[in-house]
C-alpha atoms as one frame of an Amber mdcrd trajectory, in Angstrom:
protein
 127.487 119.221  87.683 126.739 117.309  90.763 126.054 113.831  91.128 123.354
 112.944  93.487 121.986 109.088  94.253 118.285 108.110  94.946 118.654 106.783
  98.543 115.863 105.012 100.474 115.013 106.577 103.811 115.609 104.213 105.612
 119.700 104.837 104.242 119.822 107.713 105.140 122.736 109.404 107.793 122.854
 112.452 109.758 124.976 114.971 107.475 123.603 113.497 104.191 122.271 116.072
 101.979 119.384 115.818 100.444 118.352 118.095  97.419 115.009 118.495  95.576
 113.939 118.658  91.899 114.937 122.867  92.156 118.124 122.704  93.377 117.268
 123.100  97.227 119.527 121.453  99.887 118.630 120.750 102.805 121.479 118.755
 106.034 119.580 116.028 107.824 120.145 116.678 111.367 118.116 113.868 113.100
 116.368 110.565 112.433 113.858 108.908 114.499 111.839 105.582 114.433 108.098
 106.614 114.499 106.183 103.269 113.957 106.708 102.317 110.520 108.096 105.548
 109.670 111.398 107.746 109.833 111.253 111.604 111.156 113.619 113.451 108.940
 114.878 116.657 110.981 117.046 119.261 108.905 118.187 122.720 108.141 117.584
 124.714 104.871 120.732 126.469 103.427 119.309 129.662 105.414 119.610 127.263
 108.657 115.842 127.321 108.871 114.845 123.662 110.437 111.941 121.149 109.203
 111.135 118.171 109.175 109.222 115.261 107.837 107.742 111.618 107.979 108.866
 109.182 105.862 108.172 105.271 104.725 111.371 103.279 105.013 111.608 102.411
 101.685 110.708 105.582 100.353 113.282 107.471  97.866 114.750 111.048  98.034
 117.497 112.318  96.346 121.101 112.767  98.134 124.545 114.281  96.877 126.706
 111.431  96.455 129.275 110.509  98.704 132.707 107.964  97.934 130.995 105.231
  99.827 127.935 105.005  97.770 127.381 102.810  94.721 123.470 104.015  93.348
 124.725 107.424  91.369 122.493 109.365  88.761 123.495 112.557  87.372 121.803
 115.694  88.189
């Protein structure tokens, strides 16, 4: 089992994974300023890209790293 952390958006890094309620993982590739907002770019595990728009303090879920200190288990 993995442990993944709820991260506000406005924490996250390029190479942070993020990964949904069904398992999916997606690498954020890019993050950009858009107003109040943060464009997420990333790559599905079939290196398909998307994207979306995000509030700063909005959550999403991320497999831990060492340097983090927020973990929940998956």
């Amino acid at each position: 089992m993995k442990t993944i952390e709820l991260r506000q958006a406005r924490h996250l890094e390029v190479g942070d994974t993020l990964v949904n309620v069904a398992g999916h993982v997606y690498e954020v590739t890019k993050l950009t300023r858009i107003g109040r907002g943060i464009r997420v770019q990333y790559l599905t595990s079939e290196g398909r890209p998307g994207r979306f728009t995000a509030a700063p303090e909005s959550l999403s879920r991320v497999y831990a790293s060492s340097s983090r200190s927020t973990p929940i288990s998956a």
